[in-house]
ROBABA-780902 format. One line per 8 residues: their letters; for each residue x, y, z of N, C-alpha, C, O. Coordinates in pm, whole numbers. Layout:
REM residues N
a) X/Y/Z/X/Y/Z/X/Y/Z/X/Y/Z; ...
//
This chain:
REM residues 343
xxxxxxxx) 1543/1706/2188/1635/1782/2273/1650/1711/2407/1555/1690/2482; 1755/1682/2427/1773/1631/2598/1728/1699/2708/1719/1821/2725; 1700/1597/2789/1658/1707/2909/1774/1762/2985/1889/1770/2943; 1712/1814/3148/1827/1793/3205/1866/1696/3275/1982/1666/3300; 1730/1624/3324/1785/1458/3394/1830/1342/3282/1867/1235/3330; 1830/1352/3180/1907/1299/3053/2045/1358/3061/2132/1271/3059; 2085/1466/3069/2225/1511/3068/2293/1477/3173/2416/1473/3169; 2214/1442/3298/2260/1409/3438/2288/1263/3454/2364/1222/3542
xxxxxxxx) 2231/1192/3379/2209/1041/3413/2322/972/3365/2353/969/3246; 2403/899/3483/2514/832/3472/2489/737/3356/2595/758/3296; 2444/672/3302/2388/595/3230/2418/655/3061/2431/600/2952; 2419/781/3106/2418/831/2902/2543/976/2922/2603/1044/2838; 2543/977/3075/2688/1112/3057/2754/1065/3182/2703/1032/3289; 2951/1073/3126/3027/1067/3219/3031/1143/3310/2947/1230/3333; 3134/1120/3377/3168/1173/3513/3216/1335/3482/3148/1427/3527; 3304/1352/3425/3376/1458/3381/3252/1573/3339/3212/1671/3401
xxxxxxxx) 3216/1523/3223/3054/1645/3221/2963/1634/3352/2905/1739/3381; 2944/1538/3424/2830/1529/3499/2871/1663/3628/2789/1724/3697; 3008/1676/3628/3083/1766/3739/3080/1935/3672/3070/2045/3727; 3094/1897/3540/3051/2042/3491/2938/2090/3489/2920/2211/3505; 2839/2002/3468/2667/2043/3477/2637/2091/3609/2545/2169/3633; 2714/2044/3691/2671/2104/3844/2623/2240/3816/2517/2278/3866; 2701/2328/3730/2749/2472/3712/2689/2584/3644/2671/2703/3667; 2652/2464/3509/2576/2515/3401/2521/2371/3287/2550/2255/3258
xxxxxxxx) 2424/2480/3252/2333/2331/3196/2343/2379/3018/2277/2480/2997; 2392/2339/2929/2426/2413/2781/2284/2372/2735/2201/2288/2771; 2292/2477/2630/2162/2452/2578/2153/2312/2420/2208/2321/2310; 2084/2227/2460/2092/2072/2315/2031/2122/2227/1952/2204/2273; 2026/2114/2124/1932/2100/1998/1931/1978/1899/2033/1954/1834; 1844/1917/1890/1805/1798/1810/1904/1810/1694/1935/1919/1647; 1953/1688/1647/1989/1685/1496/1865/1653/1376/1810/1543/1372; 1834/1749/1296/1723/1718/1233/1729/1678/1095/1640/1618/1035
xxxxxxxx) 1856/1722/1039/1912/1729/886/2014/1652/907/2057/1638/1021; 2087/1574/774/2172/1506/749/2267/1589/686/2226/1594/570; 2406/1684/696/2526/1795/616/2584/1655/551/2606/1540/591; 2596/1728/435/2709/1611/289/2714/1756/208/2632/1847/193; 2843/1734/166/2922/1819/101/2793/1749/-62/2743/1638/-80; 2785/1886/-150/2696/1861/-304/2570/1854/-267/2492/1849/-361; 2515/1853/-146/2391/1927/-99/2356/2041/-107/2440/2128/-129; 2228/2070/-93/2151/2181/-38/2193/2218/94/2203/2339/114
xxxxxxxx) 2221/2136/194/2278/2142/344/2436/2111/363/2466/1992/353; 2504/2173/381/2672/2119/417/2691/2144/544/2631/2216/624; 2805/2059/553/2871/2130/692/2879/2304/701/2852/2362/806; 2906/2352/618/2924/2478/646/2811/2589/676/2831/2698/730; 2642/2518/612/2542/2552/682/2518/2513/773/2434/2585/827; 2543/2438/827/2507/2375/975/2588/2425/1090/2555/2459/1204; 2711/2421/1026/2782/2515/1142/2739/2669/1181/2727/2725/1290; 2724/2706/1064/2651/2848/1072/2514/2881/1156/2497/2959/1250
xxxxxxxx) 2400/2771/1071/2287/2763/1179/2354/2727/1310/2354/2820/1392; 2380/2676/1327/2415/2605/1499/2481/2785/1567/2469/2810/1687; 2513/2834/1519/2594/3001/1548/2493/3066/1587/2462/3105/1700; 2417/3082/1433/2287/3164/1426/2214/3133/1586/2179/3220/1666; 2207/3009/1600/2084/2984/1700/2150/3013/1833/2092/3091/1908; 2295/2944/1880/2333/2983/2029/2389/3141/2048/2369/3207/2150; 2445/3177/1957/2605/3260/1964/2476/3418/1994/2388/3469/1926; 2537/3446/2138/2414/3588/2203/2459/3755/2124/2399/3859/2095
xxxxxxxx) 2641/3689/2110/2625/3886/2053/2678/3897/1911/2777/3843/1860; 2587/3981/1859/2585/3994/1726/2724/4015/1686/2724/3984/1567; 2838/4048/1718/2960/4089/1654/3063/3953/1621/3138/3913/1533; 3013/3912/1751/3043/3785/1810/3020/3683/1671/3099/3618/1603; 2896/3700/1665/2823/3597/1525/2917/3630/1417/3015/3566/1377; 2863/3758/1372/2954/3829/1297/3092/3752/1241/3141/3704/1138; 3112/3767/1336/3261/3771/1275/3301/3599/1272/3378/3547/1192; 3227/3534/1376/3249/3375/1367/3168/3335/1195/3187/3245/1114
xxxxxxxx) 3126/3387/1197/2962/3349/1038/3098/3362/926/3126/3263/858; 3157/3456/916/3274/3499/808/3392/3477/852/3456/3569/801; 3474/3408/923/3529/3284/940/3546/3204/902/3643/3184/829; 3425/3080/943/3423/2988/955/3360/2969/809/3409/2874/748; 3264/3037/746/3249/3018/578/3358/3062/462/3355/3026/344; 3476/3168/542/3587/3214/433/3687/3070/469/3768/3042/380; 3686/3018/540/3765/2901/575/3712/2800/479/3766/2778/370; 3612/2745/518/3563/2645/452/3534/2677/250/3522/2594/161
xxxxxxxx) 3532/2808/244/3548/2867/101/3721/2778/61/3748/2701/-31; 3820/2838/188/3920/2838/73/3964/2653/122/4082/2638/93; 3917/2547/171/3931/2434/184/3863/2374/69/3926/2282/17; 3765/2400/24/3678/2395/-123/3775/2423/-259/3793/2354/-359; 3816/2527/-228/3852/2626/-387/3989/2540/-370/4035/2515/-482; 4051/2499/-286/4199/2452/-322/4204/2300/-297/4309/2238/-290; 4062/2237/-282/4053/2082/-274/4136/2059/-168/4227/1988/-210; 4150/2083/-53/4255/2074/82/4225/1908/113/4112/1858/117
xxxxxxxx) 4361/1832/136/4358/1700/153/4423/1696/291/4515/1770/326; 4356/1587/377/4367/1572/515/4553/1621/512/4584/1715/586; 4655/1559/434/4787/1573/517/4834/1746/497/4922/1806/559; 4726/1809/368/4798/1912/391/4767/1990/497/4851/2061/552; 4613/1979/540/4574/2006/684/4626/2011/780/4632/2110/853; 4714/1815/816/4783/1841/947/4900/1872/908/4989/1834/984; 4943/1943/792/5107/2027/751/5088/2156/857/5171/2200/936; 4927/2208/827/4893/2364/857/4895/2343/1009/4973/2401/1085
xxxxxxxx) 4787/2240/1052/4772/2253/1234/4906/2233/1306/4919/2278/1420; 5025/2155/1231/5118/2135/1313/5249/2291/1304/5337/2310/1388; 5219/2391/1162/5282/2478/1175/5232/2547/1273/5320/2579/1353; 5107/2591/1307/5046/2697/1382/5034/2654/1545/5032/2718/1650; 5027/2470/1500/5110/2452/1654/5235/2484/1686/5269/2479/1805; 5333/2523/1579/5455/2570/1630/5525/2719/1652/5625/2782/1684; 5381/2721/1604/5382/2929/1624/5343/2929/1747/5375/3023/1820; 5278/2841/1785/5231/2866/1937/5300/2876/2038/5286/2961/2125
xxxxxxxx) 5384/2788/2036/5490/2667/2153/5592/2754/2115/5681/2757/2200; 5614/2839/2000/5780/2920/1985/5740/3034/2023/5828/3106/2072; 5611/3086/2016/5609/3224/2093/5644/3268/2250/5620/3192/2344; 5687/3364/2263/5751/3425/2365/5675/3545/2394/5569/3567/2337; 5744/3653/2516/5685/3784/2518/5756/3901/2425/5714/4016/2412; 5894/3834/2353/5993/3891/2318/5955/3850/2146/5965/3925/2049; 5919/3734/2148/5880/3724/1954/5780/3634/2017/5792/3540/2096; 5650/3705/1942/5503/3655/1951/5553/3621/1767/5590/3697/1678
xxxxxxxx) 5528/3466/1774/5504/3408/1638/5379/3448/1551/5383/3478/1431; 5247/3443/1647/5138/3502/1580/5107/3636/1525/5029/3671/1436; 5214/3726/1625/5181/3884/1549/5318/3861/1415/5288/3922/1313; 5436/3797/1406/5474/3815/1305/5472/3737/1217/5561/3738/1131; 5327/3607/1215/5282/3549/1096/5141/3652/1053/5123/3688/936; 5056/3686/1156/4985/3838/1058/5037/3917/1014/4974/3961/918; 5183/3995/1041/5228/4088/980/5285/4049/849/5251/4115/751; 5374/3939/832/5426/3889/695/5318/3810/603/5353/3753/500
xxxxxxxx) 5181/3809/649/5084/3768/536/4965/3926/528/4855/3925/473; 5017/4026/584/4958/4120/523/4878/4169/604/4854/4289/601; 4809/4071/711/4674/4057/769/4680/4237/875/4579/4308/888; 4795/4266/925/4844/4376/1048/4793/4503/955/4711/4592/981; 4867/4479/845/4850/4604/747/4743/4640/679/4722/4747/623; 4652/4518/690/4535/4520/624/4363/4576/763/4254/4627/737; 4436/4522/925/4336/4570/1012/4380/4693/1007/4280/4764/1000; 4486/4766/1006/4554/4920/1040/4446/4988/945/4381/5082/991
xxxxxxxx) 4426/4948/820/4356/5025/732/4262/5007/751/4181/5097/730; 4224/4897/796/4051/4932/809/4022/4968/878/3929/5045/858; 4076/4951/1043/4075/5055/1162/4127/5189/1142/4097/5254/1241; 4184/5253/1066/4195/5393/1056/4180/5451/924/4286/5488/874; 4068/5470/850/4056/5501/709/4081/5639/733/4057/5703/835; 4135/5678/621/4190/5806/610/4157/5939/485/4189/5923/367; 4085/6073/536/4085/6111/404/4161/6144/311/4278/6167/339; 4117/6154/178/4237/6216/81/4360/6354/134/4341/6466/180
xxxxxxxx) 4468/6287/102/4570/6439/132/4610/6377/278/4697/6455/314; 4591/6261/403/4591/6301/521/4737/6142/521/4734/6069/421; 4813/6118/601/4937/6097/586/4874/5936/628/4774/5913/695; 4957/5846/571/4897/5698/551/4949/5664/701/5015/5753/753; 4922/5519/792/4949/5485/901/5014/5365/844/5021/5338/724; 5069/5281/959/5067/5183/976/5150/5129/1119/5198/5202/1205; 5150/4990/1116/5159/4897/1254/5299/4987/1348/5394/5026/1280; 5299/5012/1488/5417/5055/1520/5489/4951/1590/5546/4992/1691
xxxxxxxx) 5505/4811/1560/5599/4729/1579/5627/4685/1747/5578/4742/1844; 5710/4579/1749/5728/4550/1904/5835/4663/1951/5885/4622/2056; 5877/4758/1924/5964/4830/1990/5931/4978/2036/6022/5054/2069; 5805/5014/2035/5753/5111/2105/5756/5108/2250/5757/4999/2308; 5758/5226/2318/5794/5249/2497/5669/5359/2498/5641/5452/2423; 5631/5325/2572/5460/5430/2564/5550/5557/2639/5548/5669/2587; 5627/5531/2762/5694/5661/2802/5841/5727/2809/5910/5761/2905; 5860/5731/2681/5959/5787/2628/5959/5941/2715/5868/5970/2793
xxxxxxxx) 6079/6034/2687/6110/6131/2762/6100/6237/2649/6152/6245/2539; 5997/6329/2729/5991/6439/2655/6100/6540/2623/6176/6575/2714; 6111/6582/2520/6218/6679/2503/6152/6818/2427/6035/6833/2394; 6284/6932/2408/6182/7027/2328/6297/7032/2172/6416/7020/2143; 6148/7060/2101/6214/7078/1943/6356/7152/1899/6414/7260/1906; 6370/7013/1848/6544/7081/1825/6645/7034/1911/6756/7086/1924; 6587/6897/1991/6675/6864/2050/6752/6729/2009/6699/6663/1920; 6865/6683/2063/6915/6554/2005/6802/6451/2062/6707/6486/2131
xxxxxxxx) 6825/6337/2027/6716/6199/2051/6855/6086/2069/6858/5979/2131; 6939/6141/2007/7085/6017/2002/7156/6018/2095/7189/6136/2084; 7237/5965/2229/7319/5983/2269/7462/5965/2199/7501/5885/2113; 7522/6060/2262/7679/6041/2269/7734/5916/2212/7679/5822/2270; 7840/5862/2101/7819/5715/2104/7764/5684/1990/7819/5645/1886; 7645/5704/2014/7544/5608/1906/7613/5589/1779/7664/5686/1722; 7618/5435/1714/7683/5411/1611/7579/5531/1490/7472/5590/1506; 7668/5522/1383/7594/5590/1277/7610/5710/1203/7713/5772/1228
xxxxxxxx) 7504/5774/1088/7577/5924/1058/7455/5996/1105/7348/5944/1140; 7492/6156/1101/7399/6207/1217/7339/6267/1061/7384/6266/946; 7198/6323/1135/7049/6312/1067/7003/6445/1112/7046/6490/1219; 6924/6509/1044/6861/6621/1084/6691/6630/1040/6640/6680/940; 6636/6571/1140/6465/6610/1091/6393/6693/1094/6392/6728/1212; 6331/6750/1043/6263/6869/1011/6099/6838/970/6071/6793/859; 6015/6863/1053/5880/6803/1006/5764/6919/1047/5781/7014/1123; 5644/6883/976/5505/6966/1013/5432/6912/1056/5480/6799/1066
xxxxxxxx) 5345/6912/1091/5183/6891/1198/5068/6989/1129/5050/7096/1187; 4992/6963/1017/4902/7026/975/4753/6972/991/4747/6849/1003; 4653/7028/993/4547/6982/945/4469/6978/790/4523/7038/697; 4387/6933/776/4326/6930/609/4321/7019/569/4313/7015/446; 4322/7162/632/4328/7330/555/4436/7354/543/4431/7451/467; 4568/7332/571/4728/7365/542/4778/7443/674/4883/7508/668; 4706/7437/788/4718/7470/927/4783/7416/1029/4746/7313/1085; 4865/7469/1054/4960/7427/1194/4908/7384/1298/4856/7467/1373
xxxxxxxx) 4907/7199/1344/4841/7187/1481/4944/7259/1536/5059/7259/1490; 4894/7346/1672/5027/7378/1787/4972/7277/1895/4857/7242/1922; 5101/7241/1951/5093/7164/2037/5061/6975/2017/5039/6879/2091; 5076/7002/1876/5082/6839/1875/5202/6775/1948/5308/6827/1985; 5157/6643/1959/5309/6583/2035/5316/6435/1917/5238/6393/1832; 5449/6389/1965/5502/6351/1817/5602/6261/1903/5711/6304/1940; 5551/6112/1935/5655/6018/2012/5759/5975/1877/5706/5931/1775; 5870/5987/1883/5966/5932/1766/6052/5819/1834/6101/5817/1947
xxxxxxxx) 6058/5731/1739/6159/5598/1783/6218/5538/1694/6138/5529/1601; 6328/5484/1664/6397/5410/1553/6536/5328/1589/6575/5335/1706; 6595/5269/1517/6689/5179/1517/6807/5240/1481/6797/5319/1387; 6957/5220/1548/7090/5336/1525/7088/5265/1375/7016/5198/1301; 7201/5319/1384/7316/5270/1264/7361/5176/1216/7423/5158/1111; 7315/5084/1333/7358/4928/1332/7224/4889/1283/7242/4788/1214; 7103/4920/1285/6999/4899/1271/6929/4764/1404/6889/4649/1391; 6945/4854/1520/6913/4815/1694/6867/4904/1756/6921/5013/1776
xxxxxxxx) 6753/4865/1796/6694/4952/1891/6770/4946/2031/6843/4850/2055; 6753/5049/2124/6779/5052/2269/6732/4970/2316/6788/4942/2423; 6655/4912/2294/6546/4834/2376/6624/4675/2369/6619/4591/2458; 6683/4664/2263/6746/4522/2222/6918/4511/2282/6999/4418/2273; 6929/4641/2339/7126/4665/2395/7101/4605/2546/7062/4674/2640; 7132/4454/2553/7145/4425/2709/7185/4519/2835/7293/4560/2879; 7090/4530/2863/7143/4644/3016/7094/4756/2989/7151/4845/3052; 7014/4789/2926/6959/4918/2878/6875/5036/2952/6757/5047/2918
xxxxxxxx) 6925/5120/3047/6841/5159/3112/6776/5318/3088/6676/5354/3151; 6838/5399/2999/6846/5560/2951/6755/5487/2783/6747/5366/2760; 6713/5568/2716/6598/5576/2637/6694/5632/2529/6713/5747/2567; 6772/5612/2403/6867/5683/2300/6741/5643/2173/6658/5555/2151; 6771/5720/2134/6723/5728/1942/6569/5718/2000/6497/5637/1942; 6509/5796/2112/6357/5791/2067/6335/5921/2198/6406/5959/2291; 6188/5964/2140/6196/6011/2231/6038/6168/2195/6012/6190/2077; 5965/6243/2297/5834/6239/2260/5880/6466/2277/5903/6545/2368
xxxxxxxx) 5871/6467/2135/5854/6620/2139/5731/6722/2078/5693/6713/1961; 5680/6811/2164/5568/6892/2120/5572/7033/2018/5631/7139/2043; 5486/6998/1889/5513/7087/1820/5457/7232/1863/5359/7265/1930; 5582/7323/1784/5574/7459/1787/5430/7509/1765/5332/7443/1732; 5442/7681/1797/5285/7701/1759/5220/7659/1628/5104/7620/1611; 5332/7677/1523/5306/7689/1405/5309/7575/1332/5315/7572/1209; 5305/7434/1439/5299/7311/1420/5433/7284/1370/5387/7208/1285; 5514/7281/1355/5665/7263/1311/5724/7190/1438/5694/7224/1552
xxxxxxxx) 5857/7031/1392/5926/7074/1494/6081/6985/1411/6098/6935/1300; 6165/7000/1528/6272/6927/1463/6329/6826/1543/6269/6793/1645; 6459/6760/1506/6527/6707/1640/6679/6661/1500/6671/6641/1378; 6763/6659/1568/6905/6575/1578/6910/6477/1610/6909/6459/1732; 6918/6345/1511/6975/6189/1536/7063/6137/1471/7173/6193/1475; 7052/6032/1403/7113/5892/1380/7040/5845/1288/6924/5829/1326; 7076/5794/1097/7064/5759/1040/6996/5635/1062/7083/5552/1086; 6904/5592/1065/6837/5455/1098/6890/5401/985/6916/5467/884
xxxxxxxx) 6914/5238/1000/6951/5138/872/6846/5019/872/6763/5003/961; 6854/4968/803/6763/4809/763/6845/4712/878/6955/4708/932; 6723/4638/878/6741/4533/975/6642/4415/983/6525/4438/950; 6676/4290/1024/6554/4194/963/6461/4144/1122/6490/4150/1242; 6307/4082/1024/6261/4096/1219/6277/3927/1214/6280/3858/1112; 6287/3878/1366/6277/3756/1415/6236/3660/1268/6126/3646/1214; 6347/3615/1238/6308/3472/1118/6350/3323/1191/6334/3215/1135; 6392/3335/1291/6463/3203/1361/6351/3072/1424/6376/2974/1494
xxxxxxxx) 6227/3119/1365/6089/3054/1435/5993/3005/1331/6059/2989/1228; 5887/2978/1313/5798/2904/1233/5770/2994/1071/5766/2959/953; 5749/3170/1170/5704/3217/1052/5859/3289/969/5842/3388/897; 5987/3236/985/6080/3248/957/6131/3201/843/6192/3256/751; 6069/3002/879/6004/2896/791/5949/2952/654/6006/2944/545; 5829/3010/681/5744/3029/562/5771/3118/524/5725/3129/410; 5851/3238/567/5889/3345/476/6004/3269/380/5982/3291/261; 6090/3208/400/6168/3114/331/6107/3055/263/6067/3139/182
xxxxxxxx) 6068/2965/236/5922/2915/187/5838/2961/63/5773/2890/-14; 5850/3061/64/5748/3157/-37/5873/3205/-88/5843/3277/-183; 5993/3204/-75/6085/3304/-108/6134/3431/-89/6206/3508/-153; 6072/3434/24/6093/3621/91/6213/3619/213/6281/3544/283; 6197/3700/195/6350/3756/317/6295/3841/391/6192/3901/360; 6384/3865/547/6314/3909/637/6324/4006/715/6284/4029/829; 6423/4103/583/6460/4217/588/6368/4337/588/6300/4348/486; 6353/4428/679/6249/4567/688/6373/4655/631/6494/4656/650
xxxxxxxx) 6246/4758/520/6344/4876/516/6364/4992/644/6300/5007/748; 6464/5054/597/6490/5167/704/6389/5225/723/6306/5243/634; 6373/5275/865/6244/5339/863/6276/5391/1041/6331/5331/1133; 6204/5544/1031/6141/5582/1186/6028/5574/1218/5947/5608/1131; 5987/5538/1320/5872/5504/1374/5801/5672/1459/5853/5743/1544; 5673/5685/1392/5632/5853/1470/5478/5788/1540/5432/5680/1502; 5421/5859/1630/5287/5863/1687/5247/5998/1730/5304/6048/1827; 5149/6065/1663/5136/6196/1665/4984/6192/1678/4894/6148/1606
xxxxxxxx) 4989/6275/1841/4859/6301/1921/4789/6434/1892/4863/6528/1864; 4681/6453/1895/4640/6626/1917/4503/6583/1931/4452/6488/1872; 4433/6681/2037/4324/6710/2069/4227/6725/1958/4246/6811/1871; 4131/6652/1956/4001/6656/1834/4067/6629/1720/4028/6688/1619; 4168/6546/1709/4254/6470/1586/4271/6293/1613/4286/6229/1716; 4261/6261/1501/4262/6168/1488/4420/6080/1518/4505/6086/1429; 4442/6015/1620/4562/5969/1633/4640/5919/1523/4580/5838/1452; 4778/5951/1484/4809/5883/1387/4930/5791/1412/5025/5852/1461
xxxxxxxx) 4956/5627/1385/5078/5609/1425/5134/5551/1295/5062/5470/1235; 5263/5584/1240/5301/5570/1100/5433/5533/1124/5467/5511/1240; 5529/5519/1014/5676/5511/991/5724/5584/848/5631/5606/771; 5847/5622/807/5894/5699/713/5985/5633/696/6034/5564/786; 6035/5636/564/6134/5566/477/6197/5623/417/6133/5702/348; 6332/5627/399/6440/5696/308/6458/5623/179/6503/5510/163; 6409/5718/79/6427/5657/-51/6593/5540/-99/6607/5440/-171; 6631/5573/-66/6811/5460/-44/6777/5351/24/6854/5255/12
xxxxxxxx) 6678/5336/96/6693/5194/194/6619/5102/51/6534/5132/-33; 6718/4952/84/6650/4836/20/6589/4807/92/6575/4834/211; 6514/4705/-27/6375/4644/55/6192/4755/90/6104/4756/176; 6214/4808/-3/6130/4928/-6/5994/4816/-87/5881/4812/-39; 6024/4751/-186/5932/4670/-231/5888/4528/-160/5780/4469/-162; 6049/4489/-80/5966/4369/-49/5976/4380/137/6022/4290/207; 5928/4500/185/5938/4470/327/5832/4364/404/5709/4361/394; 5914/4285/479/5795/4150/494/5684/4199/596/5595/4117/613
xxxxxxxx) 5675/4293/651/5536/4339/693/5434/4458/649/5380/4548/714; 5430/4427/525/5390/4525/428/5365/4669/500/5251/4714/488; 5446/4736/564/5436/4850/595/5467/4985/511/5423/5098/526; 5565/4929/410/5623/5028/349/5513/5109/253/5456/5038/170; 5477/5253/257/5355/5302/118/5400/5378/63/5486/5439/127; 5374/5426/-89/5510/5532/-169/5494/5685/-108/5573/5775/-137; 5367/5704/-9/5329/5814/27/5436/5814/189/5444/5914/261; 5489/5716/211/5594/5786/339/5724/5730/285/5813/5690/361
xxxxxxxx) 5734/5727/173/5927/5733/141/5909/5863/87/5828/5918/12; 6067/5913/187/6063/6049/110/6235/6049/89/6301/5960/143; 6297/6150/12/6434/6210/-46/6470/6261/44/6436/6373/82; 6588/6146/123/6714/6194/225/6784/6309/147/6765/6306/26; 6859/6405/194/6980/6473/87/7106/6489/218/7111/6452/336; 7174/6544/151/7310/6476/222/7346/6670/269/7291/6755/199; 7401/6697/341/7405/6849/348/7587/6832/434/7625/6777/538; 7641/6890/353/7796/6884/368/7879/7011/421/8001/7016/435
xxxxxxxx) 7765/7130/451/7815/7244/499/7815/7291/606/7724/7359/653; 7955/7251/682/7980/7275/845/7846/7405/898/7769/7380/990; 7841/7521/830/7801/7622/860/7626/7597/865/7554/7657/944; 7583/7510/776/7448/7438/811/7461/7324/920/7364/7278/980; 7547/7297/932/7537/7185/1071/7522/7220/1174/7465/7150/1258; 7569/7343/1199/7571/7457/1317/7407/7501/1341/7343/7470/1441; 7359/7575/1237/7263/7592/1205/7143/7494/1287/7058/7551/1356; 7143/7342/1274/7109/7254/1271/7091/7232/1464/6999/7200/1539
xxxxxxxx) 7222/7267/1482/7224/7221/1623/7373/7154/1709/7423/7160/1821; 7407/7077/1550/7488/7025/1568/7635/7079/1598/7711/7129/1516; 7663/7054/1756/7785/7094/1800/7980/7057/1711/8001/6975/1622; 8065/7134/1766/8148/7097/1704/8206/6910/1751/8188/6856/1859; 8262/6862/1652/8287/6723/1662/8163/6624/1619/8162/6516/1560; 8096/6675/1654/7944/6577/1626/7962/6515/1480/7994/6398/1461; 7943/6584/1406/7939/6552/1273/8055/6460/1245/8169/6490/1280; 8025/6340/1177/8193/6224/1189/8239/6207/1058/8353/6196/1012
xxxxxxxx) 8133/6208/1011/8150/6159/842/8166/6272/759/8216/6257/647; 8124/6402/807/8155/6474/662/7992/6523/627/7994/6574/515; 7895/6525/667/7783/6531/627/7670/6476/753/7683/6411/856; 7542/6551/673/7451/6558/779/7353/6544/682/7347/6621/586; 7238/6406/709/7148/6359/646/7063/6439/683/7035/6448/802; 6995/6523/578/6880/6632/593/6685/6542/554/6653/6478/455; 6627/6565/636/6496/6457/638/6448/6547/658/6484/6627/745; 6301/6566/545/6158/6621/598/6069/6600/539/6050/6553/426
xxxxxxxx) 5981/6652/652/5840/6537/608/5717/6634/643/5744/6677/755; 5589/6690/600/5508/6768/664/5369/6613/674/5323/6544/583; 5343/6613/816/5238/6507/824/5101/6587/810/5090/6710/808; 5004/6494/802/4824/6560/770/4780/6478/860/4793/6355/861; 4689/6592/990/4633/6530/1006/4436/6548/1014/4396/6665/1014; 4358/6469/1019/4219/6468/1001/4172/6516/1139/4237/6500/1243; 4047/6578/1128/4001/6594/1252/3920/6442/1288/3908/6358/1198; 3862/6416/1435/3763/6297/1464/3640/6298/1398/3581/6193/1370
xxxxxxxx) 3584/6446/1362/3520/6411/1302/3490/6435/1136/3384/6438/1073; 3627/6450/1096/3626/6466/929/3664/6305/923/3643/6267/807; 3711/6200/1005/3710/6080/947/3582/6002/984/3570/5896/923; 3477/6034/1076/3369/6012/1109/3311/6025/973/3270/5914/939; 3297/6083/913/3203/6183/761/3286/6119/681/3219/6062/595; 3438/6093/660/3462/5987/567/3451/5890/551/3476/5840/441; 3391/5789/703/3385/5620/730/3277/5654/672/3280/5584/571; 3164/5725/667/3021/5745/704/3009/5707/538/2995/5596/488
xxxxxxx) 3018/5827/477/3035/5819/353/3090/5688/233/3048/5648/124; 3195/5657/316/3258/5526/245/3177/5412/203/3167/5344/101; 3117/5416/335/3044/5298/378/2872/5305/292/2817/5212/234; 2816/5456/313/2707/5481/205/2761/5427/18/2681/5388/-67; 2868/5437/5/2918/5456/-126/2948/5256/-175/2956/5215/-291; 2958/5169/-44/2937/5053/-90/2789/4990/-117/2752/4907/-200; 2720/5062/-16/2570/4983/-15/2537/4979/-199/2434/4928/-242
//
């Protein structure tokens, strides 16, 4: 092991480290073993020991230990040859250099290989009966404007056909949270968020309402349509590539809060939207597509909310959905359990 007047000595360390040692002194360890791949010792134990011995917090280890051995697993299992290597470092160098604050290349190369959809679930396991989650996308506004149930979310304008939602807030006994709140957001007709209309300063098609006592609530919008996310960049490339397209199905985006409940943030799908099988950020689950119906009777539109003229087309897309949600600690007792049931 070196000392520290060995690490200091112009003679065996440059200038450049000798200015960093001022600061901090790293800890050496002897090389004692020879790593060759068809050994007892590989690189991939050695990297590991070398972890084991410096790396101070266990999660830290953790998660570097299963890494750096699922890596070197799949460089093994697929015989990886140096050029296809620098194929990979120079794509992910170009996820880098093309990301923005507006399209992060890296969140939409985890989302189109699964990886987003796959932490959502393991960060929020869910019990049986309780409404599936997933990722709520770059177009969430944490402070949307509260409204009360039953109110429009669309302005005046908004391309599209108008929509009528109708939803519940239960817990695991068939019980009405009251007072849940329920941020809603989605894309018009054109399939565009507000957020993407240059000059955008008023909040349309979203917006945060608190359910009734009886956990119920509603609102008046705008048919959301399909729309594709950012393909003009690296991971645009490889969705092409594999043969996928980069089309999302229709879908609203919900986040539904309540006291001693488990947060839930999800999206819903209208059985008619394409792309239900191949949405490229695997968000879509058969447990949140549900049966739009079409409701054509002025005298239910009224009903609804909907003023005279509103209605353009002739019809009013009727949507509902009753969500489940878990208490904190009925998913506590289900991680708990889960986790007894692998050992």
């Amino acid at each position: 092991m070196a000392s520290k007047n060995q690490m200091t000595d112009p003679l065996r360390v440059g200038v450049a480290i000798r200015a960093q040692l001022q600061h901090e002194i790293p800890k050496d360890l002897p090389l004692e073993r020879d790593f060759r791949e068809g050994t007892d010792y590989t690189i991939t134990d050695h990297v590991v020991e070398l972890h084991r011995t410096l790396v101070k917090d266990p999660r830290t280890l953790e998660l570097m230990t299963g890494l750096v051995t699922h890596l070197h697993t799949f460089a093994r299992e697929t015989a990886l040859t140096h050029a296809e290597w620098t194929k990979i470092i120079t794509f992910l160098t170009r996820v880098g250099k093309e990301s923005t604050d507006y399209q992060n290349e890296f969140i939409i190369l985890s989302d189109t290989l699964g990886l987003s959809a796959l932490v959502d679930e393991l960060t929020h396991p869910k019990p049986a009966g309780c409404t599936d989650s997933c990722e709520a996308g770059p177009f969430y506004v944490p402070n949307a404007p509260e409204v009360p149930s039953g109110s429009s979310l669309a302005k005046a304008g908004t391309h599209g056909e108008a929509m009528f939602f109708s939803g519940t807030v239960k817990n695991t006994k068939g019980q009405g949270i009251k007072g849940a709140k329920i941020d809603v957001w989605q894309a018009d007709g054109d399939g565009i968020y507000d957020v993407q209309y240059p000059g955008t300063t008023e909040a349309n098609d979203r917006g945060k309402i608190v359910a009734e006592d009886d956990g119920s609530f509603c609102y008046r919008g705008i048919l959301p349509t399909a729309y594709p996310i950012p393909s003009n960049g690296p991971s645009g490339d490889l969705l092409r590539a594999l043969g996928r397209h980069p089309h999302r199905a229709s879908h609203i985006h919900f986040v539904l809060v309540a006291p001693g409940y488990d947060d839930l943030t999800t999206a819903l799908y209208p059985s008619h939207s394409p792309f239900l099988g191949t949405d490229p950020v695997f968000a879509t689950k058969k447990s949140l597509v549900c049966n739009v119906v079409e409701e054509c009777n002025p005298e239910q539109w009224a009903k609804m909310g909907f003023q005279d003229g509103e209605v353009t087309n002739g019809r009013v897309w009727v949507w509902t959905y009753g969500f489940v949600l878990p208490t904190v600690e009925e998913v506590k007792q289900f991680t708990r359990k889960r986790g007894s049931a692998k050992l």
